[in-house]
N, C-alpha and C positions, 0 to 999 in steps of 0.2 A: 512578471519577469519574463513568461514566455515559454518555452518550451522545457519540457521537464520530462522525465524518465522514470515510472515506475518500474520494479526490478523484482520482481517474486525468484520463489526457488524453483519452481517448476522447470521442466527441459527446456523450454525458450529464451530462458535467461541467458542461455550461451549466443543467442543472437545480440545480445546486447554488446557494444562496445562503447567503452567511454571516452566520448568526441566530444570533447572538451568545445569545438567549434558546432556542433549540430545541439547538443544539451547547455542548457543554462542553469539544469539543478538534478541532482539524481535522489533520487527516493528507495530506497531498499525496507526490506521486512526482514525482521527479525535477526537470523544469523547470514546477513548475506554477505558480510564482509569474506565469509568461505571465499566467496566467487568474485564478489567486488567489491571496492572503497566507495561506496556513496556516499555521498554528501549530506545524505541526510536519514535518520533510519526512523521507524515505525513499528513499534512494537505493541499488540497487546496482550498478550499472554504473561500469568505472573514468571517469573525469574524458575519456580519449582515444576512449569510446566514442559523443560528445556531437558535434554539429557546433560550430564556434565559437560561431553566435547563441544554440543552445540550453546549453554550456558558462557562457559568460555571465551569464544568467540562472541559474543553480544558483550561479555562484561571486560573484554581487550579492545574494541571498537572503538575508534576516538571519530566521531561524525561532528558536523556543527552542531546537530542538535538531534534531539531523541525524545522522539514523541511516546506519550504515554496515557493512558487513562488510569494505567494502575500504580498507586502513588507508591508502591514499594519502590520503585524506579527513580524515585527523587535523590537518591543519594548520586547519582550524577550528575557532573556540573554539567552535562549538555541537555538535561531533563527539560522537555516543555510538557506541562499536562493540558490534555485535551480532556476534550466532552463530549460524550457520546450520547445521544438522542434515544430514548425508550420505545423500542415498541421497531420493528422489522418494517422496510419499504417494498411492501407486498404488492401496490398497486402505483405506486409514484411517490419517488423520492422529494423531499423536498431537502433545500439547503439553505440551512441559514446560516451567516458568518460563526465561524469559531462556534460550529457545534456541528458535530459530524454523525450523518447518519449512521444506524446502527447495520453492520451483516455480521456473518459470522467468519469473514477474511479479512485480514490485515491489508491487504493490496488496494479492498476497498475503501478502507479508512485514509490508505495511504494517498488515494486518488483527491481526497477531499482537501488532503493535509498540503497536499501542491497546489489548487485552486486557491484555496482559502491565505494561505501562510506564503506563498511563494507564484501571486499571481498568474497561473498558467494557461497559458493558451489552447496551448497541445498541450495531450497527458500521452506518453509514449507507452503502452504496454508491453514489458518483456516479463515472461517467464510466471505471467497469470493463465498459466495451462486448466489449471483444474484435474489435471490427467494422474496424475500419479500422487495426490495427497494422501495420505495416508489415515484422513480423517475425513473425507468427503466422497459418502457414496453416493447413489445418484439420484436420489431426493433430495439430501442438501445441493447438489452441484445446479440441480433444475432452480430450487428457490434463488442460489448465488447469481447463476445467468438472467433469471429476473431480475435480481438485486440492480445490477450493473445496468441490466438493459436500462432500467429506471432513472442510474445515476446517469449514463450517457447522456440520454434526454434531456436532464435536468444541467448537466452542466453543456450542452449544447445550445439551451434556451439563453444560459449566460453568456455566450461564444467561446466556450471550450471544445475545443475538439478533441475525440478519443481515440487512440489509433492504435489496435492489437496485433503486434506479432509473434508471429508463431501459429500453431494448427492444434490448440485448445479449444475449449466449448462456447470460449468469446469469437472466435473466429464465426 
């Protein structure tokens, strides 16, 4: 398809605008409908790991489609389940069709889910800061920046290109 739009919750996501004319697909995590209508959302965390406001907003979200690996999530009609891959890409990511490497971030998965499910060329990142999670200190955030380093490379060898913005740890 082309150029696609990863959309994390991080502060750069306010860099993001939806140009209908520059995007061919937008990809959101989890509750980002807060911030924006994507096209497509990515969740993997179960439904009880959300606080009510933020559960809310993922269970009012009407997207084309709603990636999952955790089948509680099938109760919606826009459910696809994915496949997540065993074992962390600590030295080089590999990608195979419809099975997506494993990290420990949604944005990641969600990178895979645009290549794979919605041909992409460009993967545009907004709002993959890393900076203010409130789950990621800086042992995990060192393993994630490898994580990605790895997937860039690897979807670079397929001609994906990766393009980060904002002033995050992918920068």
């Amino acid at each position: 398809m082309g150029i696609i739009a990863i959309v994390g919750l991080g502060p750069s996501k306010h860099l993001f605008k939806n140009d209908l004319t520059k995007f061919d697909k937008t990809i959101g995590v989890n509750d980002i409908w807060r911030f924006h209508e994507t096209d497509v959302i990515v969740c993997l965390d179960h439904p009880t790991g959300f606080t009510p406001d933020r559960l809310k907003v993922i269970n009012n979200s009407k997207p084309e489609a709603f990636y999952s690996q955790a089948v509680i999530w099938d109760t919606r009609d826009d459910f696809v389940q994915i496949k997540i891959r065993q074992g962390y890409p600590e030295s080089i990511c590999i990608l195979e069709p419809y099975l997506m490497a494993k990290s420990y971030f949604s944005p990641f998965v969600a990178c895979q889910v645009g290549f794979w499910y919605y041909g992409a060329t460009e993967l545009h990142l907004f709002g993959i800061d890393m900076t203010n999670h409130p789950h990621l200190n800086g042992d995990l955030c060192r393993k994630l920046k490898g994580h990605f380093r790895h997937l860039k490379t690897a979807l670079g060898a397929k001609g994906c290109q990766v393009i980060v913005h904002g002033n995050g740890i992918l920068t």
